[in-house]
N, C-alpha and C positions, 0 to 999 in steps of 0.2 A: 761513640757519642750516645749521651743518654736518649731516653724515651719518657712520653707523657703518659702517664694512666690516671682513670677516673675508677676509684676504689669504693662499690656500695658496702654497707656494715662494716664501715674501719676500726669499728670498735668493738666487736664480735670476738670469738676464738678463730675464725679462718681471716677475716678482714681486719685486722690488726698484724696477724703476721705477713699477709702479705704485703700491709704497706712498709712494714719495717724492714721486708725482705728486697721491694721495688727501692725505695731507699737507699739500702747498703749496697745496691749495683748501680749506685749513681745515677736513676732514675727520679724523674719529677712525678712529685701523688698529690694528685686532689683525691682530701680524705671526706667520704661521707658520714657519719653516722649521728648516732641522738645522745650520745653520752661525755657533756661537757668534760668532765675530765679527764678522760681517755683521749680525747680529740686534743685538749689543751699537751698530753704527753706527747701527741703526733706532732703538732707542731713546734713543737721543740725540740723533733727529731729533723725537722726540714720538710712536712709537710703543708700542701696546702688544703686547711681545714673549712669545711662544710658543714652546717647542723642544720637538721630539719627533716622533715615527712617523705618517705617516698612514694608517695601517691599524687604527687604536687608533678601533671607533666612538665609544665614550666621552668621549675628548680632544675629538675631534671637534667631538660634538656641546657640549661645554661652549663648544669655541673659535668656532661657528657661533650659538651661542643672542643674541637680544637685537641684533642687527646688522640694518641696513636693506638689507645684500647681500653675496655673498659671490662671489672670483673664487676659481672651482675648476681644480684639474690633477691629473693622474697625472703625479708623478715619476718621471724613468724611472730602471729598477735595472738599469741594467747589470750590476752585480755579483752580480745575484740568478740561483741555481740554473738558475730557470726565469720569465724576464723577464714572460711570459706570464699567469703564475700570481701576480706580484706587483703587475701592472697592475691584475687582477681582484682580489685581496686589499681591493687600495688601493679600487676603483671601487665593491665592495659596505660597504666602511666610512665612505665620503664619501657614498653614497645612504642606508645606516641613518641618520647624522648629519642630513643635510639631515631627514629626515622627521621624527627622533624632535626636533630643537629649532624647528620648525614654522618654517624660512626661506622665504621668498616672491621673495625676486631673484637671481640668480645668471648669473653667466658663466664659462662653461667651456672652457677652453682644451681643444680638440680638432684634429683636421688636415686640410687636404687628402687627400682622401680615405677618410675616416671613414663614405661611405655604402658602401665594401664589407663584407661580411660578414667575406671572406678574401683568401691571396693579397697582401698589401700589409702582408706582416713585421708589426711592433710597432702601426702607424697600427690593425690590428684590431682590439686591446683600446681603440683610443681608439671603436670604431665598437660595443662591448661597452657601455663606458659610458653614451656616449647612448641605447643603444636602454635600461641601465636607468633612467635621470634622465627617460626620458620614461615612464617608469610610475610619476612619481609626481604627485601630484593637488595643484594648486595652488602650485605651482613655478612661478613665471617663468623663462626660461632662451633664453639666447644661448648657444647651441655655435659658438665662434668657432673656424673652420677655417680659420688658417695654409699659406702654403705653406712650401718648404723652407726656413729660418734662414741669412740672410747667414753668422750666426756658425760653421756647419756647415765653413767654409772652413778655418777654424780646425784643422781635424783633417788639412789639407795641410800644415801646417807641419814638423812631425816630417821629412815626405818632401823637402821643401825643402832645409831645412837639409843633409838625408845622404847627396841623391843630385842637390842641382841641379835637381829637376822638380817642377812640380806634376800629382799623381797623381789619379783621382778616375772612380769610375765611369761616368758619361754620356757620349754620344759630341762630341766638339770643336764639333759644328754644332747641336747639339740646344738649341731656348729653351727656357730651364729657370724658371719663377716663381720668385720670390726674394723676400724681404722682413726686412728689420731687426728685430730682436726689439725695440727701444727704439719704433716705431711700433707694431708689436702690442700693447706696453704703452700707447702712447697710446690705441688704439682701445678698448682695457680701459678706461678710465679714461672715454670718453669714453659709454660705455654702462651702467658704473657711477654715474657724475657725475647722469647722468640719470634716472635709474631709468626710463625710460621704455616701456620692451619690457614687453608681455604676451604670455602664450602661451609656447609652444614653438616654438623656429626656429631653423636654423645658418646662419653669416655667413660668405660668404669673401671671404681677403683677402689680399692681395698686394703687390708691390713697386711702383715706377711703370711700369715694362715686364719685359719677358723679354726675361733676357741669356741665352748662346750660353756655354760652357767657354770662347773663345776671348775673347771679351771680358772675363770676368770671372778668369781670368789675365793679359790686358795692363792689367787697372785693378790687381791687386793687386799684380803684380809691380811694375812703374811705383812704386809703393807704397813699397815694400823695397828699392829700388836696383837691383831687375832684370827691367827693360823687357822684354827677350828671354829672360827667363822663360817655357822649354818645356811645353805641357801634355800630358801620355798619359795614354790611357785606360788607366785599367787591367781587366783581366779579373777577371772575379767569384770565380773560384777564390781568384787572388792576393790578392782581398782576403781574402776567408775566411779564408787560410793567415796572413795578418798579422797578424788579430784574434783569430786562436786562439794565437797566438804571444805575444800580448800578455798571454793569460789569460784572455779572454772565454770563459764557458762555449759550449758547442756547442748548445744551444739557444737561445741569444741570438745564436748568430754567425748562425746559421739563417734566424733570421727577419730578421737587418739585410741577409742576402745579399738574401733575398726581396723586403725593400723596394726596395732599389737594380736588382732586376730587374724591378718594377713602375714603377719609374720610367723605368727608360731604354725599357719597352714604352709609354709613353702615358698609363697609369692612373690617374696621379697629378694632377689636374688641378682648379680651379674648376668649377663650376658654373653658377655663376649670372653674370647680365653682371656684367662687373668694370667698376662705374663709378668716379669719384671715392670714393666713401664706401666703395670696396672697395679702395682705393690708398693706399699710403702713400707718405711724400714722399722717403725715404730710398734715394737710386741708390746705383747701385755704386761708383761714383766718391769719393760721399760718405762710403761704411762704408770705403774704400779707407787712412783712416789708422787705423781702429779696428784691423783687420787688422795695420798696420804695428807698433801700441801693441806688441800681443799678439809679435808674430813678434818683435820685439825682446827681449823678455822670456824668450823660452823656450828 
């Protein structure tokens, strides 16, 4: 007999797959998210579709009430004043919610690195939320902590295209954890599927190894037609001056500089042993045309 789930970012790369994935196991989704026509292709998959704000406790809790579990996130607002402020906005309107339509199973996308307090850019408001979801009383809950998104590669392409290189904070020799946001969606699916978790606990989880900047520009380049595809690091200023160039307010540049300087120090890392059920199957190789898809396109 199927099951209900209340699905936040259904329109995302993790929250799209996992409603398609709730879906094809003959499961009922009420789908969340802000992108009319991605929501209009959910419901025509057999979802039931939602558009609007999650900071609205209200909606919220109407769109969470009656459901056998619920996979939660903080979308992130780049565009927003102060990214910080709208992390927290979103994270005490998702904890009213949960509590005021009495849900009991839940997974929450959160990050690598979520047990800092600070220090670690935007991952802090994901380490805000957990510490509130665990004051609440009879909550089941997975805080599934991700490492960095294959798809993050993605924001080299721009630099490809205009100058020839792939550009990118980390240093060329440095293994960096990686992982597919379409197996994160699995691993969602696969702890929703079950409802099995009691308690309070975060899960990390990862690619099938750690690749190096250098490896993961000669899979991508290889990709795109360009095997000798140069990688440089670039310096944290530069990026800053890029992203403020772009538009990104100075409080959002701030903290993404902060992350990428937590990362390239160490900080960012698992926890716990990464066994198989902390692995996904998706190498670099593999996401290597996903990339190509994308760079073609843009």
């Amino acid at each position: 007999m199927g099951k209900s789930y209340t699905v936040m970012g259904a329109t995302g790369h993790i929250g799209q797959v996992v409603v398609e994935q709730l879906l094809a196991k003959g499961h009922q989704v009420r789908a969340l998210g802000r992108d009319e026509k991605k929501l209009s292709a959910l419901k025509a998959k057999g979802a039931e579709v939602v558009k609007g704000a999650f900071d609205e406790a209200g909606a919220l809790t109407s769109a969470f009430k009656g459901v056998d579990g619920i996979f939660l996130m903080t979308p992130p607002s780049y565009d927003a004043e102060s990214l910080s402020d709208a992390q927290d906005k979103t994270g005490e309107a998702v904890v009213k919610a949960l509590a005021a339509s009495g849900a009991k199973q839940a997974v929450n996308l959160s990050s690598v690195g979520a047990e800092l307090p600070s220090g670690s850019g935007p991952i802090a408001g994901l380490y805000r939320q957990e510490q509130r979801l665990a004051k609440l009383t009879g909550l089941n809950l997975v805080n599934l902590r991700p490492t960095s998104f294959m798809e993050n590669n993605f924001y080299a392409i721009p630099v490809i295209k205009a100058h020839g290189v792939f550009g990118a904070a980390a240093p060329a020799d440095y293994p960096i954890p990686t992982v597919a946001t379409r197996d994160i969606a699995a691993k969602v699916v696969e702890f929703l599927d079950s409802l099995s978790f009691r308690g309070q606990h975060f899960f990390d989880f990862t690619g099938p190894r750690e690749y190096t900047q250098t490896e993961v520009v000669k899979a991508l380049g290889a990709a795109i037609g360009k095997p000798d595809l140069p990688y440089v690091q670039t310096p944290l200023d530069q990026i800053q001056a890029g992203m403020l160039g772009m538009g990104m307010k100075p409080k959002t540049v701030e903290l993404m500089i902060e992350m990428y300087g937590a990362g390239n120090a160490g900080k960012l890392h698992p926890n716990q042993e990464l066994t198989a059920e902390h692995r996904g199957k998706t190498t670099i190789e593999a996401f290597a045309p996903v990339f190509a898809a994308v760079f073609q396109q843009a």
